[in-house]
N, C-alpha and C positions, 0 to 999 in steps of 0.2 A: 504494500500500500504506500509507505514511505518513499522509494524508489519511483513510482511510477509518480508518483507526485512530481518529486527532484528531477524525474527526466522530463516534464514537463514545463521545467526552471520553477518550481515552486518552490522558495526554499523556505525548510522549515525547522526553528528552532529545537523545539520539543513537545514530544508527542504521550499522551497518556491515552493509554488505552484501557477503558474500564470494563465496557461489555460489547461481544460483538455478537450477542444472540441476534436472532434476527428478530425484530419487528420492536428488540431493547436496544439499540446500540446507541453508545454512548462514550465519545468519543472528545479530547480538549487536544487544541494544540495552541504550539505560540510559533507566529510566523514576526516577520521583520515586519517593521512600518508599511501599511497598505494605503496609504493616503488616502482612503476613505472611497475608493472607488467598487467595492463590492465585490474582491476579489476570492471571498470566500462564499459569496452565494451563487455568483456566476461560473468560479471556476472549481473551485473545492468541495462545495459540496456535491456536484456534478457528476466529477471524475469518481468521490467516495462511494455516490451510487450506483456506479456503473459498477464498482469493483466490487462492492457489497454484493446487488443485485438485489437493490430495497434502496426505496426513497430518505435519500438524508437530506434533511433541515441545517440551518445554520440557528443553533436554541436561544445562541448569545453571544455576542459579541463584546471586546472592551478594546477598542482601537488605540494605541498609544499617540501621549500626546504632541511627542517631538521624534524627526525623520531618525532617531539615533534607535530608539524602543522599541517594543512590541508587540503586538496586537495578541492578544488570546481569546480564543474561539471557543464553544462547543458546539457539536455536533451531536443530533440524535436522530431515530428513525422519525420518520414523519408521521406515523402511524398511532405513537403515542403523545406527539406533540394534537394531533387534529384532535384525539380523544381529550386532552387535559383541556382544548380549546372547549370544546364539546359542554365539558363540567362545567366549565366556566362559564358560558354562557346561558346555559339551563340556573347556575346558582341565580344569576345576573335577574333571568326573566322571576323566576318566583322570590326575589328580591323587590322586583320593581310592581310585581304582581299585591305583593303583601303589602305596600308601602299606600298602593292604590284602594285598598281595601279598607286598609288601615284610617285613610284621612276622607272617606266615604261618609 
């Protein structure tokens, strides 16, 4: 995974690798200064799910703040990120639901 990154000049600081179940995977890395151009959703995340062979997200992002630093990333399957989306939006709706009911 590392490798196919770097021969696509991706270079990458360091890599942790937590899970690579599939439909869990979860993944941090630190790459060099990205000037903020998106080079981990357009290109990183991309390539990791090709290689995976399962939809990887970019979960979060923390871009550094000077061209010297570096950007750390995670990555996770998309599958659990749309689910946690999912909760969160059903909490949102019977939130806004009660709140309606409430000042009825």
């Amino acid at each position: 995974m590392i490798e196919a990154l770097q021969h696509f000049g991706i270079e990458i600081q360091q890599v942790e690798i937590y899970s690579l179940e599939q439909g869990n995977v979860d993944i941090e890395m630190r790459i060099p200064y990205c000037q903020g151009h998106g080079e981990c959703e357009k290109i990183i995340a991309p390539m990791l799910s090709d290689i995976l062979e399962e939809q990887i997200l970019v979960k979060a992002e923390q871009c550094a703040e000077h061209p010297t630093g570096y950007c750390h990333v995670v990555f996770g399957s998309a599958k659990n990120h749309i689910e946690w989306l999912q909760a969160w939006h059903m909490q949102q709706k019977a939130e806004d639901w009660y709140l309606e009911t409430a000042t009825a």
